[in-house]
C-alpha positions as CSV (number, residue, x, y, z in Angstrom):
1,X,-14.2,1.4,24.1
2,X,-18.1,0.8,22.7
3,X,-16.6,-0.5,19.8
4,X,-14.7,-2.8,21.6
5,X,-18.3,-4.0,23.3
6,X,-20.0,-3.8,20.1
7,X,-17.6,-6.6,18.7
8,X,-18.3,-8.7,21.6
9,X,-21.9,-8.4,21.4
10,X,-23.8,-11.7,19.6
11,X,-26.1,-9.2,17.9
12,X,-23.9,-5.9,16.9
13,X,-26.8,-4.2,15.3
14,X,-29.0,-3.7,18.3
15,X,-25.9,-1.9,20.1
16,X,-28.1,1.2,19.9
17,X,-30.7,-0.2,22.2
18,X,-28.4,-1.6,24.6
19,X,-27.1,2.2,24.4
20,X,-30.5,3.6,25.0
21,X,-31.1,1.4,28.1
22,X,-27.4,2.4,29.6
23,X,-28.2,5.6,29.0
24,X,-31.8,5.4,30.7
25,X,-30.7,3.4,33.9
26,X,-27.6,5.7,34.3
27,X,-29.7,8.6,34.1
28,X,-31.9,7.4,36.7
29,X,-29.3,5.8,38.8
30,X,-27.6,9.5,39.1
31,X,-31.2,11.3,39.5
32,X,-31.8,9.3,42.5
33,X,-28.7,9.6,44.2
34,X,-28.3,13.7,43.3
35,X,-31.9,13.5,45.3
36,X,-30.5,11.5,48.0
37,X,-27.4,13.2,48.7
38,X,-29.8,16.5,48.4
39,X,-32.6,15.7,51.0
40,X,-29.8,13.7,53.2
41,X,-26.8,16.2,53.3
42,X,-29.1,19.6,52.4
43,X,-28.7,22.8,49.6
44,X,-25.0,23.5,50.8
45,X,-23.3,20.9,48.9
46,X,-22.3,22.3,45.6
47,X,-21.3,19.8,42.3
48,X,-18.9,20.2,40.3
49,X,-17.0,21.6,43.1
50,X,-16.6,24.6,40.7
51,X,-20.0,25.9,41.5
52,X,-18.6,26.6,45.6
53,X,-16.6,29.4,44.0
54,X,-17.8,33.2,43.6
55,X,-19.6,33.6,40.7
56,X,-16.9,35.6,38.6
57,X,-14.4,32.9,39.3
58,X,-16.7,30.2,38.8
59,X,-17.6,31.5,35.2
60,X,-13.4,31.9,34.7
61,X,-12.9,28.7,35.5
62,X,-15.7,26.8,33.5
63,X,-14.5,29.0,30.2
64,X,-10.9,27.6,30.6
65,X,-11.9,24.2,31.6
66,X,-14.8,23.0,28.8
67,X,-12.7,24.1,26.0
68,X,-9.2,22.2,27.4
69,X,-11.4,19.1,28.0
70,X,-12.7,19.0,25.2
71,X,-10.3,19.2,22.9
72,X,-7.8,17.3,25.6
73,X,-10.0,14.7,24.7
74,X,-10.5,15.1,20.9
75,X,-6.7,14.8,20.6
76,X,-6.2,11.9,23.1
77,X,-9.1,10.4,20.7
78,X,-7.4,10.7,17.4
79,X,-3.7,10.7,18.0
80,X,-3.7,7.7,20.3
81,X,-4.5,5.0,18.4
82,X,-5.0,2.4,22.0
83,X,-6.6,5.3,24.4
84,X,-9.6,2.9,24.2
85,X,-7.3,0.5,25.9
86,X,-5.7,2.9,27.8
87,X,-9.5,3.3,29.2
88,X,-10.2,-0.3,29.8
89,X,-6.9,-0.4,31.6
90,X,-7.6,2.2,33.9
91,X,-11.0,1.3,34.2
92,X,-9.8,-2.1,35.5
93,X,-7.1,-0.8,37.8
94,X,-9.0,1.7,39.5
95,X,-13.0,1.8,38.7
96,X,-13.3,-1.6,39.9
97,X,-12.2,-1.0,43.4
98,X,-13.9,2.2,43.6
99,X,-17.2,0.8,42.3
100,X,-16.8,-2.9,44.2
101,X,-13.8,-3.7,46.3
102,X,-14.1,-0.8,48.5
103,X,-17.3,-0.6,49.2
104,X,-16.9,-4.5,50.8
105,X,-13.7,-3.2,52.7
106,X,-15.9,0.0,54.4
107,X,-18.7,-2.4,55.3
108,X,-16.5,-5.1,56.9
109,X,-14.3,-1.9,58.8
110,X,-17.1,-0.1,59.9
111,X,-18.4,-3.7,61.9
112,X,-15.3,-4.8,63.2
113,X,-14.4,-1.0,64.4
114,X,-18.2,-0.6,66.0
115,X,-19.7,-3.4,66.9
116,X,-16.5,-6.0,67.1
117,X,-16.4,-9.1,65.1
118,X,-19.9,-9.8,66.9
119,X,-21.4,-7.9,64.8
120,X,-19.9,-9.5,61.6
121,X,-21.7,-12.9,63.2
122,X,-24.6,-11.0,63.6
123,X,-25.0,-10.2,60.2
124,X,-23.3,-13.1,58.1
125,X,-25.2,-12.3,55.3
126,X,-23.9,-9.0,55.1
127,X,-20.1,-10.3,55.7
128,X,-20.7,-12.9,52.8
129,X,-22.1,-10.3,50.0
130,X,-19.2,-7.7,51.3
131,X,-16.6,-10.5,50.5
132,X,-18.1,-11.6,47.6
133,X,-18.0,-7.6,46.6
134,X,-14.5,-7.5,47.4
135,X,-13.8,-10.7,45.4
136,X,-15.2,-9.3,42.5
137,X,-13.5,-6.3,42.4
138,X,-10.1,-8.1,42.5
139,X,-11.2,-10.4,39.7
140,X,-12.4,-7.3,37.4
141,X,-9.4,-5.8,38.7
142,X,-6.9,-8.7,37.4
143,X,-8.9,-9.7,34.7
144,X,-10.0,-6.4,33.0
145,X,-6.2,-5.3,33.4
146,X,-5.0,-8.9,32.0
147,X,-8.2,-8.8,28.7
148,X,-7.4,-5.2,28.2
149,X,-3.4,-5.3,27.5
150,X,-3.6,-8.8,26.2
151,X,-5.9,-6.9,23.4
152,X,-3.5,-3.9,23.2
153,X,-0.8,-6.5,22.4
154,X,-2.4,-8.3,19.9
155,X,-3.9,-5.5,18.0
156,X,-3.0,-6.1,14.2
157,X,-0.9,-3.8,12.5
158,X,-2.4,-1.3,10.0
159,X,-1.3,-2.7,6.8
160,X,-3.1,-6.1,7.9
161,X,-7.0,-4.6,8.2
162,X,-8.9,-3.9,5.2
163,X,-9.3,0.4,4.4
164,X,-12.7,0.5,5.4
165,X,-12.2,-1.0,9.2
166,X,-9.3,1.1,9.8
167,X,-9.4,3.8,12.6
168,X,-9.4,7.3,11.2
169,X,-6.2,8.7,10.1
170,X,-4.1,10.5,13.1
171,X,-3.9,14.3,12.6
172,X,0.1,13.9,12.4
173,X,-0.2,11.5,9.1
174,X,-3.0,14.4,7.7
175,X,-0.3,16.8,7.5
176,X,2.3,14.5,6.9
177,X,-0.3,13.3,3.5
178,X,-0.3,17.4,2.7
179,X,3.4,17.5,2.3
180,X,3.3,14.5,0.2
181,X,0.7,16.3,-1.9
182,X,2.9,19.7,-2.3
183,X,6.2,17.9,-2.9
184,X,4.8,15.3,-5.3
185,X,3.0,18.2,-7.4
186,X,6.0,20.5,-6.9
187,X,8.7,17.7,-8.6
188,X,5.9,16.9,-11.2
189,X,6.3,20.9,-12.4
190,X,9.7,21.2,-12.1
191,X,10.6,18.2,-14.6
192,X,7.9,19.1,-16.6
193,X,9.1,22.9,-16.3
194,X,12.4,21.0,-17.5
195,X,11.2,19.2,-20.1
196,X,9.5,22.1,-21.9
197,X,11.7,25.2,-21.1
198,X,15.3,23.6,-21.5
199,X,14.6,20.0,-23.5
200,X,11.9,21.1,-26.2
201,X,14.1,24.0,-27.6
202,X,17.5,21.4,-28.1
203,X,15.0,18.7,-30.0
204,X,14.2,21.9,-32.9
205,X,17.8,22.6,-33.3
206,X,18.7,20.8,-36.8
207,X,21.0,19.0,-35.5
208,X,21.8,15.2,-34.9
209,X,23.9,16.1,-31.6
210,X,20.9,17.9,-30.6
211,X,18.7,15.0,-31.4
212,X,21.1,12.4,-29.2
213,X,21.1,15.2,-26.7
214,X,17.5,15.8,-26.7
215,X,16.5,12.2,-25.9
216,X,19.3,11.9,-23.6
217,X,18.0,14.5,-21.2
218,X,14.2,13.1,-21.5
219,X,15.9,9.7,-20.6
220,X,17.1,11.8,-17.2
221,X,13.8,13.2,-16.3
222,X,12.3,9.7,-17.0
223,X,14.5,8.7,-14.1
224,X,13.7,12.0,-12.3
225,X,9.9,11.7,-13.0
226,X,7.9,8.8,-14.5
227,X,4.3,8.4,-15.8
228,X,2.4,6.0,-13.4
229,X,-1.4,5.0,-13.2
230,X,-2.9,8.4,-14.7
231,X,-0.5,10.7,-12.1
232,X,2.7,10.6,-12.9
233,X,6.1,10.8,-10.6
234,X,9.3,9.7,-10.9
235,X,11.7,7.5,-9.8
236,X,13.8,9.3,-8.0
237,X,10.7,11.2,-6.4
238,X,9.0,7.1,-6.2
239,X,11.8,5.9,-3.9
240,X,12.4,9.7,-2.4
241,X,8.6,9.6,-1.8
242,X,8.9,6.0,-0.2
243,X,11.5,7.0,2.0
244,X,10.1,10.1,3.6
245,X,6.5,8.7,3.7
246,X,6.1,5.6,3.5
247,X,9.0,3.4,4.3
248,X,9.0,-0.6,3.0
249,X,11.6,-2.6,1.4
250,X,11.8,-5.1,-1.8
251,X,11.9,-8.7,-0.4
252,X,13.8,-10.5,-3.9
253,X,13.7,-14.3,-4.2
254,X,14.5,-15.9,-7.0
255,X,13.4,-19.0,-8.6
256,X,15.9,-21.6,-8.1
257,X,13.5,-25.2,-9.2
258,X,10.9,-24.3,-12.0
259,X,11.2,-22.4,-15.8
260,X,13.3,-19.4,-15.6
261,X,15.2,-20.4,-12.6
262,X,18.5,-19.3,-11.7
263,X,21.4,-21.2,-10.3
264,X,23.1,-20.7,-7.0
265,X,26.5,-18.8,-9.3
266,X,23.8,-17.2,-11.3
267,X,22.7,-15.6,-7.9
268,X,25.8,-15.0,-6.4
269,X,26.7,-12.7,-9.8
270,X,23.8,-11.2,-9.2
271,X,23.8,-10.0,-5.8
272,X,26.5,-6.8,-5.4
273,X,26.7,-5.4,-2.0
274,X,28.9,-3.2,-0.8
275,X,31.3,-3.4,2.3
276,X,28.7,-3.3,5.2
277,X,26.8,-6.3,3.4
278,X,24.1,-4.0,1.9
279,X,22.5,-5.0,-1.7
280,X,23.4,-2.1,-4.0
281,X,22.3,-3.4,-7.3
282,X,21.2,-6.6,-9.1
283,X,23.9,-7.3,-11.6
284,X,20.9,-8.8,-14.4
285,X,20.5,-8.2,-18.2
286,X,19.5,-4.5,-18.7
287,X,17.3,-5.4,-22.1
288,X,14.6,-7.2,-21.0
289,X,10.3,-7.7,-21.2
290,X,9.2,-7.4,-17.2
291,X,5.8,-9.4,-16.9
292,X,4.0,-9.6,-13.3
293,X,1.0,-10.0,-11.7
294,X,-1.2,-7.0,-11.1
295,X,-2.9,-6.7,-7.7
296,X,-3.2,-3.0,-7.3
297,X,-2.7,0.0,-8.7
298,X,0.5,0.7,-6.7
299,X,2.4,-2.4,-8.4
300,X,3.7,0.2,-10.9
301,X,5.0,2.3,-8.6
302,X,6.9,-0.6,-6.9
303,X,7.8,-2.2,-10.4
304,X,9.3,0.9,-11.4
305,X,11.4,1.3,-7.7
306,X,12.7,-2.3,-8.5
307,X,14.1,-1.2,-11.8
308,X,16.0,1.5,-10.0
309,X,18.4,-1.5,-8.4
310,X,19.2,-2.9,-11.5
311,X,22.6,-2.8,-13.0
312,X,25.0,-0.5,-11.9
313,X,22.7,2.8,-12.6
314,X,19.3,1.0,-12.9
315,X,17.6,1.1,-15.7
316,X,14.6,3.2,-14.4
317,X,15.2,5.5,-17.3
318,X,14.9,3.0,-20.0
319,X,11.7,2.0,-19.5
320,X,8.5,2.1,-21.3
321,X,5.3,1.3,-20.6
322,X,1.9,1.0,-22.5
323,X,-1.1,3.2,-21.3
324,X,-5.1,4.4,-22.6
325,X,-4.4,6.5,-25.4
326,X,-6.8,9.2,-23.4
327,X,-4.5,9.8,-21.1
328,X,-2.0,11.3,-23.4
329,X,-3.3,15.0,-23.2
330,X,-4.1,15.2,-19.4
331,X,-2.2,18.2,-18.6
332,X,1.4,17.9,-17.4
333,X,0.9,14.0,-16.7
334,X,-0.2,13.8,-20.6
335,X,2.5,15.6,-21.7
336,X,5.2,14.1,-19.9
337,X,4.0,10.4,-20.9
338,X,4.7,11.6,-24.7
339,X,8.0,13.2,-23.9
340,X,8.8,9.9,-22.4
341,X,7.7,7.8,-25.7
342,X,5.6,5.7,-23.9
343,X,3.1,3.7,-25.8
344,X,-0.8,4.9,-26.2
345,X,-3.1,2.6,-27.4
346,X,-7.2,2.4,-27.8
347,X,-7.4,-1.4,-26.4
348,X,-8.3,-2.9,-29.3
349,X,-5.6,-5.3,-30.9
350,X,-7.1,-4.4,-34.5
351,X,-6.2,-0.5,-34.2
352,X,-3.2,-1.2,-31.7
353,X,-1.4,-3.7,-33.7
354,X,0.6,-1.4,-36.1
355,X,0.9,1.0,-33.5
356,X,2.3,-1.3,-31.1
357,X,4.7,-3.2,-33.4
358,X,6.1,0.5,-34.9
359,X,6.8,1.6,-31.3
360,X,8.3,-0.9,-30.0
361,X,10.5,-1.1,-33.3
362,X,12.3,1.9,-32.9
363,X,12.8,2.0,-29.5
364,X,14.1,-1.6,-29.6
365,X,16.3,-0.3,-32.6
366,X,17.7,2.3,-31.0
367,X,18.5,0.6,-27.6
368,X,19.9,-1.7,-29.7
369,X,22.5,0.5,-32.0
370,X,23.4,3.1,-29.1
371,X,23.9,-0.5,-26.7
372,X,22.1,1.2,-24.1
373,X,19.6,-0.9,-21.6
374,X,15.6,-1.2,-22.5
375,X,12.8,-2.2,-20.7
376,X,9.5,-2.9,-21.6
377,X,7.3,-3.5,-18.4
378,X,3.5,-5.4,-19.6
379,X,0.8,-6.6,-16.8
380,X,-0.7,-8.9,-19.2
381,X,-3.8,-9.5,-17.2
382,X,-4.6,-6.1,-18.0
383,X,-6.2,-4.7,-14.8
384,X,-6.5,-5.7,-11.1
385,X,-7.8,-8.9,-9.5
386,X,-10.8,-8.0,-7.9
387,X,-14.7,-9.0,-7.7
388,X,-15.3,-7.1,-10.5
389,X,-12.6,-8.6,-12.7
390,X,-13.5,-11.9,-11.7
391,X,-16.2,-13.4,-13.7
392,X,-14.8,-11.1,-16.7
393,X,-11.4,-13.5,-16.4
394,X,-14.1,-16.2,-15.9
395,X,-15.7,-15.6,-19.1
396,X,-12.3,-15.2,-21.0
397,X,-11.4,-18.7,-19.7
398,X,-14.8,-20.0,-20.9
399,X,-14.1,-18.1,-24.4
400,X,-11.1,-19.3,-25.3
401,X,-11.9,-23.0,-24.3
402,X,-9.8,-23.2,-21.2
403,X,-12.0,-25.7,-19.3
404,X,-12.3,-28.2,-22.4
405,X,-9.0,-28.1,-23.0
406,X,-6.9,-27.6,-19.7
407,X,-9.0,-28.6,-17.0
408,X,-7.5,-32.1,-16.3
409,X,-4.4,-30.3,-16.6
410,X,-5.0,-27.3,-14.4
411,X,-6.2,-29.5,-11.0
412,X,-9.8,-28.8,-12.6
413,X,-9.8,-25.8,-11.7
414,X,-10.3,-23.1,-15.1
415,X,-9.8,-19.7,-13.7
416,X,-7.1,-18.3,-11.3
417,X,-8.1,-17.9,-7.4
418,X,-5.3,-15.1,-6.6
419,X,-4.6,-13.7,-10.6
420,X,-6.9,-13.2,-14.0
421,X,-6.4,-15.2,-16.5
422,X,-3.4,-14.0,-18.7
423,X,-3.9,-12.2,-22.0
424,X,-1.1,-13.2,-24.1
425,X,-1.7,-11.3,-27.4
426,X,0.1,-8.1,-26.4
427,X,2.8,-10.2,-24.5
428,X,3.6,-12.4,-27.2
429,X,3.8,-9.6,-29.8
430,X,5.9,-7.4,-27.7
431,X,8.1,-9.9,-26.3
432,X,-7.7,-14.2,-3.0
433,X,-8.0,-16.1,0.5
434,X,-7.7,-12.5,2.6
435,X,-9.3,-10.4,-0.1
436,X,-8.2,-8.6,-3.0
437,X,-5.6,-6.1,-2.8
438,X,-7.0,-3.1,-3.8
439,X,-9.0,-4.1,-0.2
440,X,-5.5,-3.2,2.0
441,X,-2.9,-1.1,-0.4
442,X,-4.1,1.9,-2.6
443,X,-2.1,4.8,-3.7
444,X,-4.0,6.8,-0.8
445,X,-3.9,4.5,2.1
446,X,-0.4,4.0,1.3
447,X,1.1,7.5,1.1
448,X,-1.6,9.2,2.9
449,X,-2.4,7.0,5.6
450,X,1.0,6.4,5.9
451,X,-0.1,2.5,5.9
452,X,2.4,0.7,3.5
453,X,3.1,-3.0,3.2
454,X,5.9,-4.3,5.6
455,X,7.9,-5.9,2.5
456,X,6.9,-5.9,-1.5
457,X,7.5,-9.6,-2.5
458,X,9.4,-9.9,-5.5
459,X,10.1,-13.5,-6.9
460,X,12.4,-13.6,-10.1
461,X,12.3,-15.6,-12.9
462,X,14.9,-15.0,-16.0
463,X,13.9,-16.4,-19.7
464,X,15.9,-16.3,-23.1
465,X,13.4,-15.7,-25.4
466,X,15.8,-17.5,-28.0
467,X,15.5,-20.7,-25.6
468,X,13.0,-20.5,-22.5
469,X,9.9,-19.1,-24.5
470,X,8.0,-20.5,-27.4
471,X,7.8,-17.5,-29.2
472,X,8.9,-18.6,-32.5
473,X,11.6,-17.1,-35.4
474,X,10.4,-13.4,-35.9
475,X,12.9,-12.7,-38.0
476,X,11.8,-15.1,-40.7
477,X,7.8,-13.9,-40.7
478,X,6.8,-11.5,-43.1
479,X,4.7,-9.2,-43.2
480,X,1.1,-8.6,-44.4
481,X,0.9,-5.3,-44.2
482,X,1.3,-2.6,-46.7
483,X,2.0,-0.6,-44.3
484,X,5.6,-2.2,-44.0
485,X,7.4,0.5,-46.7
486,X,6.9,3.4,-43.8
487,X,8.9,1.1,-41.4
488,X,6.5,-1.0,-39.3
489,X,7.2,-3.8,-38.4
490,X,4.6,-5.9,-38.0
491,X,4.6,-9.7,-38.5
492,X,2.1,-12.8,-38.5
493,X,2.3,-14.7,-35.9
494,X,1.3,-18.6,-37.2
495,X,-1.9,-19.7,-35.3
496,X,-0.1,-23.1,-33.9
497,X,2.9,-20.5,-32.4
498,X,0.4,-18.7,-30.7
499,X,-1.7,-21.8,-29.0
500,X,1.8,-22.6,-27.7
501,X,2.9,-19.7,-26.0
502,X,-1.0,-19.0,-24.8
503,X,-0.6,-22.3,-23.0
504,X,3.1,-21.4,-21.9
505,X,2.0,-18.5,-20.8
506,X,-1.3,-19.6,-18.7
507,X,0.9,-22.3,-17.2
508,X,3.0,-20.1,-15.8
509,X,0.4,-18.2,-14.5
510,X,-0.9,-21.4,-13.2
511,X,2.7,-22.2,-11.2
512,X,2.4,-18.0,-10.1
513,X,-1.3,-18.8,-9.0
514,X,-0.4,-21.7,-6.8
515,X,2.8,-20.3,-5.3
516,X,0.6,-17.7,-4.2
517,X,-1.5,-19.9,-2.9
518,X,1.3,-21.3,-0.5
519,X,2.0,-18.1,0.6
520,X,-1.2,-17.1,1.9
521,X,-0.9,-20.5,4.1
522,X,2.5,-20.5,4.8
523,X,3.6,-16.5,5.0
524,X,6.7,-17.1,3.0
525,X,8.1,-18.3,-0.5
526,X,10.5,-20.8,1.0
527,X,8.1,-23.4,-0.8
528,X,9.6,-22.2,-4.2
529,X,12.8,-21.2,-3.4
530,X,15.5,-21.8,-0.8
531,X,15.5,-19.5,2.3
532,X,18.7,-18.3,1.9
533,X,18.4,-16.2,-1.5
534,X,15.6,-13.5,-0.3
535,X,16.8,-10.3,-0.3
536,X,15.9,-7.5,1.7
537,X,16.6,-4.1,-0.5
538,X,14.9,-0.8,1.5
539,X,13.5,1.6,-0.6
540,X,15.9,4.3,0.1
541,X,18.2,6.9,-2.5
542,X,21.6,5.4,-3.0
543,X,23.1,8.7,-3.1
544,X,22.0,11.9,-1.1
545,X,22.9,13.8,-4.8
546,X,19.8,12.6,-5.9
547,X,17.1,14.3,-3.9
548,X,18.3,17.1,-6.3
549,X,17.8,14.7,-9.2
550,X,13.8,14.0,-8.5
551,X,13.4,18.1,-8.1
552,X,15.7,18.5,-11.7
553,X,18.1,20.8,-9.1
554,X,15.0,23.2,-9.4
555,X,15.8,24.4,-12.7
556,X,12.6,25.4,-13.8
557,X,12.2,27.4,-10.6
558,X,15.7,29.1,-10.9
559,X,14.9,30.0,-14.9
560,X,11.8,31.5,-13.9
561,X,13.6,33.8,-10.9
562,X,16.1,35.2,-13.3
563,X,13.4,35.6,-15.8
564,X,11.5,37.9,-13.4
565,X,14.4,39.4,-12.5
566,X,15.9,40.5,-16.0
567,X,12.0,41.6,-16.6
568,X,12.5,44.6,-13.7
């Protein structure tokens, strides 16, 4: 409840000495009217009541009544979220008559019942300050009551206050956060456990079934277990993990006006529910390049739930990703981001290129002859929006001449105000008005607060690279690299082709910036796409089968039991 005062107050930061002076008068206050009571009413009167007891019983009763207030209070404190409303309330309802209304009522009945109304003439002062008291316990009464639920009612949720002015996580969500913890770790060893015990040996057999099987179970613990931002987890255990602890839902639109839009048959291919009008999968091209926005660290996790809707068995296993090529010997996270080919590089395009163009070779080729789906996922602003990435975006824009050359064209306006500035290198070679988002949603607040966003806004947009993009003829470039006999391929990309698609490429993120822009004033995308195509998709296991999937049926754990067991 002193918060509550403390935000009313015109000068918060000198709540301490309006504490102090409380404190002081009510200390006083109660010290003279102990004393009074004393000399009036005499030694006989004991408070607490407690005290009137024998001794022994009085000590029996302190020791059980301290510690259950106490911690009656502590819990009421933490696992009620409004008991500082629930104070206010009762404070109105019942305080204020006790402290005002009453004491005009006893004033007014002790006249009338001794003296007649005579005596309410002979004292109209008296009568007016005892009705004025009674008046102003009724308003306190009314008002407190009205003020205190009114605030109750329209608290804001969670999700919409920043971390750091949230109220301290309930006890209930602690332990819920410490399952989390032992699951998430516990499905990260078992595919892992998987991966080494039963996958490794089949890729050292000399044989090509054994390759084709090899990969093909690593493509199944990719869509048991995942690599995502240093910590890796899976898909099955992303969604399971969503489900059980934080429960939201993909909100899809798609873009039915601007580039890459689709029509209103394209959407209505796309869309399969099943009989009770549920979205089971997006029926879309399973070999694609997925570009978004990055506003936290949690848009991979989400990015990589989305992929599990599409096409008939998602694609979640088919897709790659690019990380720090530090990260590739952190243990068990490391090693399961190389059994699941993703790309390592030391962000720098002069040691990444060959690297980058080799990879993405042979896993295109192979997607490609065994017709299987392939996705390539790419934030190309490279890291988060936030005040720190700010004036680096800034200074990108000013380095590669985006206010000479755009500015007219861009509203003058040069930088992004809800994205960075795109970095279209990578992409081209492989193809905030309430505060930044790492400010509301982090893999923490999210899973162990229990605090996740009410919807994850997804709005689609669908290119053919061999119409919709400026990306050139690959297939006629040549290479200038000798490294091109040991299978890279790695092309030149024509200086003019590349000015093309960085503009392409920073208009769209221009159209993306804006549209976000809307949605901060408006609350919905309905200003880029018609009302009627979002679709609300909960992030929830399609089939009960695969909680077994994100735990790899616990093979690992049954090996090592029968293991033990052959040993004695």
């Amino acid at each position: 409840m002193f918060f509550i005062l403390i935000s009313e107050m015109r000068k918060p930061e000198d709540a301490m000495k309006a504490a102090w002076c409380l404190q002081g008068f009510s200390t006083m206050f109660y010290v003279l009217f102990a004393v009074t009571i004393y000399v009036y009413i005499g030694n006989t009167v004991a408070s607490p009541a407690l005290l009137s007891l024998p001794t022994k019983w009085a000590k029996a009763t302190w020791g059980i009544a301290l510690p259950n207030f106490l911690i009656l209070a502590f819990v009421l404190a933490i696992a009620v979220p409004i008991f500082s409303y629930l104070i206010g309330i009762s404070a109105a309802l019942f305080a204020s008559w006790y402290t005002y209304g009453l004491a005009g009522f006893f004033w007014i009945h002790d006249t009338v019942h001794f003296e007649g109304r005579a005596g309410i003439y002979r004292r109209p002062a008296m009568f007016i300050l005892s009705v004025l008291t009674i008046i102003s316990g009724a308003f306190i009464c009314i008002a407190g009551t009205y003020v205190s639920i009114k605030g109750m009612s329209s608290q804001p949720e969670l999700y919409a206050i920043p971390i750091s002015a949230r109220p301290p996580t309930p006890w209930k969500q602690t332990f819920k956060s410490i399952a989390f913890v032992i699951l998430w770790f516990f499905a990260s060893i078992m595919i892992n456990g998987t991966q080494f015990v039963f996958l490794l040996p089949i890729r050292l057999l000399p044989f090509r079934s054994a390759r084709s099987l090899y990969y093909e179970g690593i493509r199944w613990t990719k869509g048991c277990l995942g690599c995502l931002l240093s910590a890796w987890i899976g898909v099955f255990v992303a969604v399971l993990m969503c489900q059980w602890f934080a429960p939201t839902k993909l909100r899809v639109t798609f873009e039915t006006q601007g580039p890459g839009k689709f029509s209103k048959e394209d959407i209505k291919r796309a869309v399969v529910k099943n009989a009770q009008g549920e979205v089971v999968y997006l029926n879309l091209p399973t070999k694609f390049v997925l570009t978004a926005n990055h506003q936290m660290y949690a848009d991979w996790w989400y990015a990589w739930c989305l992929l599990y809707f599409i096409g008939p068995n998602g694609v979640h296993r088919h897709m790659f990703i690019t990380l720090k090529k530090s990260l590739q010997w952190v243990p068990i996270a490391g090693w399961g981001m190389q059994f699941f080919n993703f790309i390592f590089l030391a962000r720098s395009w002069a040691a990444d290129r060959l690297q980058l163009a080799s990879k993405l070779a042979s896993l295109g080729k192979e997607a490609r002859k065994e017709d299987r789906p392939f996705c390539f996922l790419l934030y190309p602003e490279g890291t988060l929006v936030s005040k720190d990435t700010r004036p680096v975006s800034k200074k990108f824009a000013n380095k590669i001449g985006v206010p000479r050359k755009v500015v007219i064209q861009y509203l003058k306006q040069p930088d992004m105000k809800n994205t960075l500035l795109p970095r279209s290198t990578g992409l081209h070679y492989s193809i905030p008005p309430m505060g930044y988002g790492q400010n509301y949603y982090t893999l923490r607040s999210i899973f162990f607060n229990g605090v996740a966003p009410p919807a994850i806004h997804m709005h689609l947009r669908l290119f053919d690279v061999r119409e919709g993009i400026p990306i050139g003829d690959l297939s006629s470039s040549v290479s200038s690299s000798g490294e091109a006999a040991k299978g890279a391929v790695e092309v030149d990309i024509p200086a003019e082709e590349k000015e093309k698609f960085d503009v392409w490429l920073r208009d769209l993120w221009r159209e993306k910036d804006e549209a976000i822009t809307k949605y901060y004033e408006n609350g919905t995308l309905d200003t880029i796409t018609d009302g009627s195509t979002a679709l609300d998709i909960p992030l929830k296991l399609r089939r009960k089968r695969e909680i077994l999937d994100a735990f790899c049926f616990f093979f690992p754990a049954g090996f090592a039991y029968l293991l033990r067991r052959a040993r004695h």
